[in-house]
GUBAVEX-234223 format. One record per residue (C-alpha): residue number from 1; residue in three letters; y negated, x, z negated. Coordinates in Angstrom, 3 decimals, padded with zeros to 6 digits. Each point is the difference from the previous one (the first is absolute). Layout:
- NUM,ALA,Y,X,Z
...
//
This chain:
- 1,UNK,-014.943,-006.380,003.252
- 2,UNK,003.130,-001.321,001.137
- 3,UNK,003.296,001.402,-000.072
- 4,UNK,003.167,-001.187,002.306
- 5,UNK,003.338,001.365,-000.972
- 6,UNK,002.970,000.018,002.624
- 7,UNK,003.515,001.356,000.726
- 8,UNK,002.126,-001.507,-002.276
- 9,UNK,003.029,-001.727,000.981
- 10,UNK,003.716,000.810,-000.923
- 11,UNK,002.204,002.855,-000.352
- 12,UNK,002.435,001.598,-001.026
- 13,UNK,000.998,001.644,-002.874
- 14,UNK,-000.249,003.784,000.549
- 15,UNK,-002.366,-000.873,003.065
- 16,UNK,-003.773,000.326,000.558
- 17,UNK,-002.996,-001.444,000.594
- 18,UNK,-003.868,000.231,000.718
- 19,UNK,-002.442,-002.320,-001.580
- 20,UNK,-003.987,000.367,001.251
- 21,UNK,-002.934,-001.401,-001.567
- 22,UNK,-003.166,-000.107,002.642
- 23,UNK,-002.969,-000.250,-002.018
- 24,UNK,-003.555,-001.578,001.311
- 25,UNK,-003.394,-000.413,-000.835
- 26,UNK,-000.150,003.265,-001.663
- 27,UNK,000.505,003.648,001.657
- 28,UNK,003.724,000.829,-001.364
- 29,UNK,-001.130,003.174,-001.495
- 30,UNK,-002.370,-001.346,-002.572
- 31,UNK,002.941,-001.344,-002.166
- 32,UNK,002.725,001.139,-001.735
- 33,UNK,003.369,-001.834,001.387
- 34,UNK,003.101,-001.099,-002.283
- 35,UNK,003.163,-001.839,000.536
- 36,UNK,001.225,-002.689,-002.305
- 37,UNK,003.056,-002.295,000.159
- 38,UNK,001.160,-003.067,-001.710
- 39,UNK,004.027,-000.854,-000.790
- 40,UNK,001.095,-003.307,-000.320
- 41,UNK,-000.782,-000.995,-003.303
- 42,UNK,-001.873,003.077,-000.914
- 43,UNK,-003.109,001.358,-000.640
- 44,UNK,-001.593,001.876,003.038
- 45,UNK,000.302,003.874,-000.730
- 46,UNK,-001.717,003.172,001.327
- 47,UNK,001.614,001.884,003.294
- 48,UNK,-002.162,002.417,001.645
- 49,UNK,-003.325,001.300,-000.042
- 50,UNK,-002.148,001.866,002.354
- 51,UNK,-003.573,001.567,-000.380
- 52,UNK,-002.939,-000.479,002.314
- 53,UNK,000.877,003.071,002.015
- 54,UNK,003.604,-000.189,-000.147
- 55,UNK,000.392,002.919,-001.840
- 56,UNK,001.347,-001.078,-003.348
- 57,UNK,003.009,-002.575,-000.419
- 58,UNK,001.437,-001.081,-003.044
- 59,UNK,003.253,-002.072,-000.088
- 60,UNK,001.969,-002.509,-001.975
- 61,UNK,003.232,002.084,-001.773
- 62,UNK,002.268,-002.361,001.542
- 63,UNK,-000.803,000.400,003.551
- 64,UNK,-001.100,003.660,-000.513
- 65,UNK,001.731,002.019,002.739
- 66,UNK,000.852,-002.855,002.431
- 67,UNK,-004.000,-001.385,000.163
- 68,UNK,-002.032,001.437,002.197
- 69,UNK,-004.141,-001.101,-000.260
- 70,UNK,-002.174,000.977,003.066
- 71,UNK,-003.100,-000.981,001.586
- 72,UNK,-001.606,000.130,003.307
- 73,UNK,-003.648,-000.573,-000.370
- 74,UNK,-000.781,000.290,003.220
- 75,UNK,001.911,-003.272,000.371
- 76,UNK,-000.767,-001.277,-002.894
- 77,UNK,003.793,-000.569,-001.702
- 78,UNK,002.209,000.873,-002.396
- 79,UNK,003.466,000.273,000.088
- 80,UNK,003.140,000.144,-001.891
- 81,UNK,002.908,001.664,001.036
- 82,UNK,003.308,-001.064,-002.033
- 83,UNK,003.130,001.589,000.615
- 84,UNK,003.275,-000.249,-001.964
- 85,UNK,-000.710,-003.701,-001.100
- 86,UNK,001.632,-001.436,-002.124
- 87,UNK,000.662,-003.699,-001.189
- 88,UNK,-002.588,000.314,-003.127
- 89,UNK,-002.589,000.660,002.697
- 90,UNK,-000.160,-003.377,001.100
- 91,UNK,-003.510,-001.645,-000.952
- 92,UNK,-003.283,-001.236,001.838
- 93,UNK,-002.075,003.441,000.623
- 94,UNK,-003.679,-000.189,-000.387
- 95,UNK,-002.691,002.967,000.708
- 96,UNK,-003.097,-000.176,-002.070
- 97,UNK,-003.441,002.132,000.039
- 98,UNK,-001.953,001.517,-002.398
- 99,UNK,-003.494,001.045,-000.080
- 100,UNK,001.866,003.333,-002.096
- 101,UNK,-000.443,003.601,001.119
- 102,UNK,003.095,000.819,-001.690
- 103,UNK,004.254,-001.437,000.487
- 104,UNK,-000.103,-003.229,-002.140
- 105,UNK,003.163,-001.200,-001.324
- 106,UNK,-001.048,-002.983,-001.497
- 107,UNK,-000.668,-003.574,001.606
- 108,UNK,-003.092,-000.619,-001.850
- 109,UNK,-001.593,003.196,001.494
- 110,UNK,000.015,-001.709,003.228
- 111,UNK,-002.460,-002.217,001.332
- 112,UNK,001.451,-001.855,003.765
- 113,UNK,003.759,-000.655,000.409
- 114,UNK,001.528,-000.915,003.189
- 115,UNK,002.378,-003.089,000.445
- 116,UNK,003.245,001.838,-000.480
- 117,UNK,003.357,000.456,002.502
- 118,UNK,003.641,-000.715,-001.078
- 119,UNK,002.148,002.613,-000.070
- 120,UNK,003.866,-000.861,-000.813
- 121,UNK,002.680,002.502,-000.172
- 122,UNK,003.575,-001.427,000.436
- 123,UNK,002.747,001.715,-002.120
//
């Protein structure tokens, strides 16, 4: 299974942006999908999740209401749609699978991570 993330780049503060994550070597609905991201100097935290179907998310407090998790299985990706950013957005996003039938909020629940894309949100 591999996982390639794309999208990122630089904003903003108040703007938006869409991140993807086009997963191979596996049918995209056979896994649950999360986002993850990684500060500067921090440890890499929980975003988004998304079941197999797409029809259970679960979200991250601080991003709840201006996340958006989705999935198009018939293309095989996973997006991210980020509005209102702000500057304590800015890290390296990675999506991850899990062989889980359920949302998954933690990293170790997830078995394949992709490479991760930059996002940076100027103040």
């Amino acid at each position: 299974v591999q996982l390639q993330a794309s999208g990122g780049g630089l904003v903003q503060a108040g703007g938006y942006l869409r991140v993807s994550c086009t997963i191979s070597g596996r049918t995209a609905g056979s896994a649950t999908m999360g986002w993850f991201r990684q500060a500067p100097g921090k440890e890499r935290e929980f975003v988004a999740t998304i079941t197999r179907s797409g029809g259970s998310t679960g979200y991250a407090d601080s991003v709840k209401g201006r996340f958006t998790i989705s999935r198009d299985n018939a293309k095989n990706t996973v997006y991210l749609q980020m509005i209102t950013l702000q500057p304590e957005d800015t890290a390296v996003y990675y999506c991850a699978a899990s062989e889980s039938y359920r949302l998954e909020y933690r990293s170790w629940e997830y078995n394949y991570w992709g490479q991760g894309t930059l996002v940076t949100v100027s103040s």
